[in-house]
C-alpha positions as a printed NumPy array, in Angstrom:
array([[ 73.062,  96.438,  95.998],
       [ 75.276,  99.311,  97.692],
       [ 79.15 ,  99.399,  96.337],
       [ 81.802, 102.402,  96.052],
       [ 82.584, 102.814,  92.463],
       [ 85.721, 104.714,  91.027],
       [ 85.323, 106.882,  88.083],
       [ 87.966, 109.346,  88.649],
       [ 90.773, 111.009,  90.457],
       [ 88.233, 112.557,  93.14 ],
       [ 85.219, 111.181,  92.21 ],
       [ 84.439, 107.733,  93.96 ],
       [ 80.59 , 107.402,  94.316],
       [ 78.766, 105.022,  96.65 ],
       [ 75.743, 103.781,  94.664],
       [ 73.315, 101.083,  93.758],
       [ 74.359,  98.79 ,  90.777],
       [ 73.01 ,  95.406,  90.04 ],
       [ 73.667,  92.31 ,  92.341],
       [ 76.879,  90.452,  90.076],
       [ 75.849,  87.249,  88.643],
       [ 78.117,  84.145,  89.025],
       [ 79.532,  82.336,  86.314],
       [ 80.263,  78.578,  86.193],
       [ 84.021,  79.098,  87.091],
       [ 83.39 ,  81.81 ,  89.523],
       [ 82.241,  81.879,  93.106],
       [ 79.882,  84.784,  94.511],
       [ 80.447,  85.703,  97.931],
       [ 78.377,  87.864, 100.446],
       [ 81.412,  90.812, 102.124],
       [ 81.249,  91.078, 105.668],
       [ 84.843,  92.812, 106.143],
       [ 86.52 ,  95.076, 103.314],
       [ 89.418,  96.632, 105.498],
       [ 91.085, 100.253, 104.359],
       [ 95.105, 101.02 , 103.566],
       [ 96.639, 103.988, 102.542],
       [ 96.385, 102.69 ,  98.896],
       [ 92.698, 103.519,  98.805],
       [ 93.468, 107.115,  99.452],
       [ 95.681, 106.988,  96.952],
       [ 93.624, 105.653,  94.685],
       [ 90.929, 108.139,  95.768],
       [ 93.023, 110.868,  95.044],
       [ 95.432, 110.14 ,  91.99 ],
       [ 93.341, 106.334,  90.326],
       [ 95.628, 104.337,  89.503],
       [ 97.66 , 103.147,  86.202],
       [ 96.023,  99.421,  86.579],
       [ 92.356, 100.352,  87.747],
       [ 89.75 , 100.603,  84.655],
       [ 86.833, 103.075,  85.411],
       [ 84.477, 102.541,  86.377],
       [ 85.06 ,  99.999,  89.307],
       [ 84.585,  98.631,  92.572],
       [ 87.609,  99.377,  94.914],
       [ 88.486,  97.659,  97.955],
       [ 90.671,  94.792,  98.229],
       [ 91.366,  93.579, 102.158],
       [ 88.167,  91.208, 101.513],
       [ 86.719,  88.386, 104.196],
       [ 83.128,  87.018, 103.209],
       [ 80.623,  84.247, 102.877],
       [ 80.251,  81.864,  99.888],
       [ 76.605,  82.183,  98.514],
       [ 77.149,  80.558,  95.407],
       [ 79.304,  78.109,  93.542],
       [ 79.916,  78.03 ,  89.938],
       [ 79.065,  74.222,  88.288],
       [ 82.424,  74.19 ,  86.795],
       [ 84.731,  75.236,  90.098],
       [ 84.793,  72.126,  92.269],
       [ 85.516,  69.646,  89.373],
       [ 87.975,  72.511,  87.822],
       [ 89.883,  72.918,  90.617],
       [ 89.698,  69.895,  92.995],
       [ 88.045,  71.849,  95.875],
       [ 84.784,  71.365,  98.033],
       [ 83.331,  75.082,  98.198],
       [ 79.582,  75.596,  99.33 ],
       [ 77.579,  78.056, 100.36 ],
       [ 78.18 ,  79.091, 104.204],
       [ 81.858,  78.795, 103.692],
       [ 83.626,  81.475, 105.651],
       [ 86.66 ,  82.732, 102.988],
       [ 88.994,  85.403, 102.74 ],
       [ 90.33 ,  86.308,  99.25 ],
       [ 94.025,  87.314,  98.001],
       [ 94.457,  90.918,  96.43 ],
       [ 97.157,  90.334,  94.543],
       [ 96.487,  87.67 ,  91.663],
       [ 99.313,  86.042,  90.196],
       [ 98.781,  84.395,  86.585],
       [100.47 ,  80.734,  87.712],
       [102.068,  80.772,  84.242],
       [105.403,  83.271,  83.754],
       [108.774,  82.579,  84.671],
       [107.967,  84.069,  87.929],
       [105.398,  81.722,  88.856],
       [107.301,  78.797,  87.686],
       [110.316,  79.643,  90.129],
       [107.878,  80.258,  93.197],
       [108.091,  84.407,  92.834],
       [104.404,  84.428,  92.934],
       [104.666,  88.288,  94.6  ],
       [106.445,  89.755,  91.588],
       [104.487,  87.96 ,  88.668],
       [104.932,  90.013,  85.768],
       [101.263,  89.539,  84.874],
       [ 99.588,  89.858,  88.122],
       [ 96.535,  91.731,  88.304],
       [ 94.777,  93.022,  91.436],
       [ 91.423,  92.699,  93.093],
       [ 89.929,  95.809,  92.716],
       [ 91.862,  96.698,  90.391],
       [ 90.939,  94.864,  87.394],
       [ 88.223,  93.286,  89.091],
       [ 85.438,  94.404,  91.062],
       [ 86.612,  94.668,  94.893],
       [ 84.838,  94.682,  98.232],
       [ 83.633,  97.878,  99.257],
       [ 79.963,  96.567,  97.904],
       [ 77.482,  93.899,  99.529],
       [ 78.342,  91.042,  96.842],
       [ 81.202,  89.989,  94.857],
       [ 82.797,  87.815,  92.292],
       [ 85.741,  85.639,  93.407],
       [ 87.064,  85.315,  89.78 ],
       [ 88.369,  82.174,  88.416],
       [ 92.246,  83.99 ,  87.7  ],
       [ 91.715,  83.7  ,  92.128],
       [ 90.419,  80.587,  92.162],
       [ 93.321,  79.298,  89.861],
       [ 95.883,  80.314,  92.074],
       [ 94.761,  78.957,  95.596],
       [ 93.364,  82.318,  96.234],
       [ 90.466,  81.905,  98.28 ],
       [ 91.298,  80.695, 101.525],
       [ 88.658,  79.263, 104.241],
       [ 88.596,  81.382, 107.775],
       [ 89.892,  79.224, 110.343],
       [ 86.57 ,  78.866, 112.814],
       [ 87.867,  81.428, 115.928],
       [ 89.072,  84.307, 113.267],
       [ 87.011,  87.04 , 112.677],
       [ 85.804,  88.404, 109.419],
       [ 87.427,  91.703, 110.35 ],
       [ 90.704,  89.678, 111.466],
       [ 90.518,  87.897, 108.003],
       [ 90.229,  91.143, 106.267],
       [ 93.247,  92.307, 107.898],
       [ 95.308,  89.148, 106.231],
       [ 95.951,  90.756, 103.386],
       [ 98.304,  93.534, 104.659],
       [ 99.842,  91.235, 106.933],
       [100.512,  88.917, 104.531],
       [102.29 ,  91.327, 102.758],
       [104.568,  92.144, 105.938],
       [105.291,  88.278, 105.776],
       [106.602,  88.532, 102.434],
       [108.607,  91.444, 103.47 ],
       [110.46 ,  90.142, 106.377],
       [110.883,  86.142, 104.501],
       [113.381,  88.599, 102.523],
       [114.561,  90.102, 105.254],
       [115.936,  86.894, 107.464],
       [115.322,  88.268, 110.563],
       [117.361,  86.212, 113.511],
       [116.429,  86.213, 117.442],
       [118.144,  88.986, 118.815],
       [117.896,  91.222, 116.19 ],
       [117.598,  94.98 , 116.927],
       [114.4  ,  96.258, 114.596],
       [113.45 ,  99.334, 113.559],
       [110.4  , 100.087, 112.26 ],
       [109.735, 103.208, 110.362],
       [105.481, 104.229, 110.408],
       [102.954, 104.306, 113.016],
       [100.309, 102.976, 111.09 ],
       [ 98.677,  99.44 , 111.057],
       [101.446,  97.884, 108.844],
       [104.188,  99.531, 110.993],
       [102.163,  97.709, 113.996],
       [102.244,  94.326, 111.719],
       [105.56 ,  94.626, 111.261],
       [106.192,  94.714, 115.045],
       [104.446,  91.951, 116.11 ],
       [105.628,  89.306, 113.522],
       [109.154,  90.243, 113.763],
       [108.81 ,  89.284, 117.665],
       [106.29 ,  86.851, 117.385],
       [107.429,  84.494, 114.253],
       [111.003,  85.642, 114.538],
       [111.127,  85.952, 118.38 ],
       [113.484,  90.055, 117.772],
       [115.12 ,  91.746, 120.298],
       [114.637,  95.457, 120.925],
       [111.65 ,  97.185, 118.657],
       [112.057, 100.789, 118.052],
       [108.947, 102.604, 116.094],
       [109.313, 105.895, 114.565],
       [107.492, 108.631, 113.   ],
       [106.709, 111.89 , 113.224],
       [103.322, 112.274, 114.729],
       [103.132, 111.889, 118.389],
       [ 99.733, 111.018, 118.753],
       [100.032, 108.456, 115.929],
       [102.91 , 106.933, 118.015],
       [100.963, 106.968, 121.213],
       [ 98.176, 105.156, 119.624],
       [100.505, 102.575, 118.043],
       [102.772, 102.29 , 121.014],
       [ 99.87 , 101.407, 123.208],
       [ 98.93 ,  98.482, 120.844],
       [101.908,  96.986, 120.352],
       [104.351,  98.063, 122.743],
       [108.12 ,  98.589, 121.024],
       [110.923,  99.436, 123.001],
       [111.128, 103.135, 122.584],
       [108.925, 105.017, 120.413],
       [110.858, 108.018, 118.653],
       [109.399, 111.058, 117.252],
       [111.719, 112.325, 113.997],
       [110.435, 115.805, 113.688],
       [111.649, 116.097, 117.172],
       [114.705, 113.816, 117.284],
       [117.842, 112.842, 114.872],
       [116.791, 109.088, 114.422],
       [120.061, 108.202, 113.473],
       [121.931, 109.52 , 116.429],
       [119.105, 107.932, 118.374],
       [119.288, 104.347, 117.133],
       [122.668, 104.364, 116.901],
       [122.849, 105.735, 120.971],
       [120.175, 102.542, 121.86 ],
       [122.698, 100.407, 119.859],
       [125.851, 101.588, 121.526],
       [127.266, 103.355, 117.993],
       [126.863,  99.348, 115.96 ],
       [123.217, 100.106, 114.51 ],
       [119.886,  98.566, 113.599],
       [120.543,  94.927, 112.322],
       [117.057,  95.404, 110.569],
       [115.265,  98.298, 109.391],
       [111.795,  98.572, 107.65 ],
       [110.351, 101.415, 105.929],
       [106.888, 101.211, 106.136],
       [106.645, 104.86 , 104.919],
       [106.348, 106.841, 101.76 ],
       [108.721, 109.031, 102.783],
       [112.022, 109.5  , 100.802],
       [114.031, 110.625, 103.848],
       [113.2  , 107.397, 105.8  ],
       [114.908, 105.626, 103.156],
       [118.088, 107.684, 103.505],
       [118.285, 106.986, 107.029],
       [117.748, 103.522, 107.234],
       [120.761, 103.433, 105.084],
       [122.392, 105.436, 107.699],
       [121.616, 103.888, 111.211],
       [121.634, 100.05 , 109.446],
       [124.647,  98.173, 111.152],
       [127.241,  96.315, 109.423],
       [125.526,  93.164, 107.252],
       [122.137,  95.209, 108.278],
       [119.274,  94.459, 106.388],
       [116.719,  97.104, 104.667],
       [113.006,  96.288, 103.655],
       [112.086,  99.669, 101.637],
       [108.498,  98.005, 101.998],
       [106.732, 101.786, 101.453],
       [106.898, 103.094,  97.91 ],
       [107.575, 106.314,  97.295],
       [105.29 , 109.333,  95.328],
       [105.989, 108.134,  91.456],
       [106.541, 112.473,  91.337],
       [109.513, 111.768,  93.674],
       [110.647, 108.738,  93.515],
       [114.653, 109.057,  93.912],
       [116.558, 109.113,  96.504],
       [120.376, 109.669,  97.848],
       [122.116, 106.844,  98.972],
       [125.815, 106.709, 100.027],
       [126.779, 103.723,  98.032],
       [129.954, 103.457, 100.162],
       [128.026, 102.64 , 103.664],
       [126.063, 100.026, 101.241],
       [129.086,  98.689, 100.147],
       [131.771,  98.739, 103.292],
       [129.077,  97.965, 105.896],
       [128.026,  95.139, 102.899],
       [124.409,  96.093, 103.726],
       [121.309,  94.339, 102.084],
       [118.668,  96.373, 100.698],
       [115.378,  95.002,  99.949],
       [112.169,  96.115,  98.07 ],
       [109.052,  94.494,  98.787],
       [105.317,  95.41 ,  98.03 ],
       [103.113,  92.725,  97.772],
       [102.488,  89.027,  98.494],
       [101.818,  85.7  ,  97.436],
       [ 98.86 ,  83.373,  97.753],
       [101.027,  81.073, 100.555],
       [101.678,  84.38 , 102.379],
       [ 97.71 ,  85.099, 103.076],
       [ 97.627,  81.385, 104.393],
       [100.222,  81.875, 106.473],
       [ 99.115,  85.301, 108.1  ],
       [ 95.272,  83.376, 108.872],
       [ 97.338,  81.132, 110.469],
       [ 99.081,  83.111, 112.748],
       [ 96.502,  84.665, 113.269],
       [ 94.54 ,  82.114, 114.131],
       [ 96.972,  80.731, 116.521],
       [ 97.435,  84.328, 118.475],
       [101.333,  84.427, 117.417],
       [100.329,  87.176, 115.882],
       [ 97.08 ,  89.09 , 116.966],
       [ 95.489,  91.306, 114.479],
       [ 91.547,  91.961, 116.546],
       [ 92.759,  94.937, 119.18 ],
       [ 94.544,  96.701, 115.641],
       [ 91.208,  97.503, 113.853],
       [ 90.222, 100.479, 116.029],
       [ 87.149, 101.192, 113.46 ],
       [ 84.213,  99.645, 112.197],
       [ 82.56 , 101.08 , 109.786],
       [ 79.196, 100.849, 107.993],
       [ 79.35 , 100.695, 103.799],
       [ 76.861, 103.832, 103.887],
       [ 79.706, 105.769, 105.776],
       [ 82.338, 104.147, 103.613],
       [ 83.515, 107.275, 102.267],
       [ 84.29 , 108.598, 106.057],
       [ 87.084, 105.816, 106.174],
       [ 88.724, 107.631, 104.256],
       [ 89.644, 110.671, 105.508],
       [ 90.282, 108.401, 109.238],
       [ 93.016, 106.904, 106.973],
       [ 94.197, 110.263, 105.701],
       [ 94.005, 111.798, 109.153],
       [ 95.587, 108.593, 110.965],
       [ 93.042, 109.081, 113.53 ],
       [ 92.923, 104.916, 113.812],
       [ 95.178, 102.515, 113.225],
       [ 93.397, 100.13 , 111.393],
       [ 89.642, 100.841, 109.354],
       [ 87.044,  98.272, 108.65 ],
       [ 83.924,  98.69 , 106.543],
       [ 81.316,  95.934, 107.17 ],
       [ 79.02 ,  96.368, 103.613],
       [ 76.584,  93.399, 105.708],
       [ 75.965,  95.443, 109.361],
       [ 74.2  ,  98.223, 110.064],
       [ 76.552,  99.484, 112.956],
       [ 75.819, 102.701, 115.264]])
């Protein structure tokens, strides 16, 4: 079979390697959707300090069952067969630290990663391990969801976690920092789950804006290369600021500002990490402390979290299909990307099972 193996900083090769065999606590699953993030390029570019050469990549995975290992249904108390329609968690929690035990399942100290430590979903086939499988981590695709939509789960689930922390209330003026699909994400559950008020996206691409803005339609769209941000919100707000601000950017200057335009008892999601060669920033500790602002990190989810986005999904609360502006074939899989890199789509799907033209 076909899959895109990393060996090194800049060298990820699409090649053949054998079909993976299942074990009796594993399930093997045919990929129809492996969806891209800006954490592939990374990866593509720098590895990454818990991927093990050579492997896989690719972990925004939707599938088919194929085959069930003897021991999983008796193991775990499930009913999987072949034909089952499942989507799979990245992030694997261990079930077992102190983390786990209070419910903290997105900050397990042990957690490892699909395609990361295991083999990921840029390849035809793939092994749901039993470290998923443990957790609750392969979740059945509700009948009128795509594959693509499922694949897409995984990021959004990720937004959930990040606005849980967040407490967003309706009314709430939200600004969203990034033009890209988790900037779009962010959009649409803050109105749809949390029912917002006013949206304001920024970034500092216009065409990246236009593309977003069309999608998912914030209030005003705000370019900062062109405009101070800060003065902006802060003009839309009447001078009280943005009760909620998320940084869905790897930019340290996004940071700074949210700080700056948050209004008093504002809350911050710093949801995009920064380059680990800069990853400091300045912060006026006296707006955090006499506005009594709430700053938040949050990077990654829980197994609950990808339930939750497949069903709001499934519901339409939260549409996902009209965000994946690419489809892509697994022979083109390395032309995803540079789309990523370029932001010339907001949201990039490889489909290892189609031949698409």
């Amino acid at each position: 079979m076909k899959a895109l193996r990393y060996y090194a900083p800049e060298d990820v090769r699409l090649e053949e390697v054998p079909e993976p065999v299942c074990g009796p606590d594993e399930i093997k699953i045919r990929v129809r959707n492996c969806s891209t993030c800006g954490t592939d390029v990374k990866i593509l570019h720098n590895g990454h300090q818990n991927l093990t050469p050579p492997r896989t990549i690719g972990h925004e995975i939707a599938g088919d069952i194929v085959e069930v290992g003897a021991e999983v249904n008796p193991t775990y108390g499930t009913a999987w067969v072949p034909g089952d329609r499942v989507q799979v968690i990245a992030a694997v929690p261990c079930g077992e630290c102190h983390e786990c035990a209070k419910g903290w399942m997105a900050v397990c100290q042990n957690q490892t990663s699909m395609g990361y430590q295991y083999d990921g979903g840029f390849a035809e086939y793939m092994i749901v391990p039993r470290q998923v499988l443990k957790v609750d981590g392969l979740n059945r695709i509700p009948d009128n969801v795509g594959y693509d939509e499922a694949s897409a789960a995984e990021p959004f689930a990720c937004a959930i976690n990040a606005q849980d922390l967040l407490g967003i209330e309706p009314g709430d003026t939200v600004v969203v920092f990034g033009a890209g699909p988790i900037g779009c994400m962010h959009i649409r559950i803050a109105r749809g789950v949390h029912n917002c008020g006013p949206v304001y996206l920024v970034d500092v691409n216009d065409a990246r804006l236009k593309m977003s803005a069309d999608a998912v339609h914030p209030d005003e769209v705000i370019n900062a290369a062109k405009t101070d941000v800060v003065a902006r919100v802060l003009e839309l707000t009447d001078g009280r600021g943005a009760d909620v601000v998320i940084t869905a950017t790897a930019a340290n200057i996004t940071q700074e500002q949210a700080i700056a335009m948050a209004a008093r008892n504002g809350r911050i999601s710093f949801f995009g990490g920064l380059p680990k060669t800069n990853p400091t920033i300045t912060c006026d500790s006296n707006v955090v402390h006499y506005r009594q602002l709430h700053i938040h990190g949050a990077n990654g989810s829980a197994p609950e979290h990808n339930k939750r986005a497949l069903h709001y999904i499934s519901t339409g609360q939260v549409p996902v299909k009209d965000l994946i502006t690419r489809h892509i074939a697994l022979d083109e899989v390395l032309d995803a990307f540079g789309i990523v890199q370029n932001g010339e789509a907001i949201k990039v799907t490889v489909e290892p099972s189609a031949v698409l033209v």
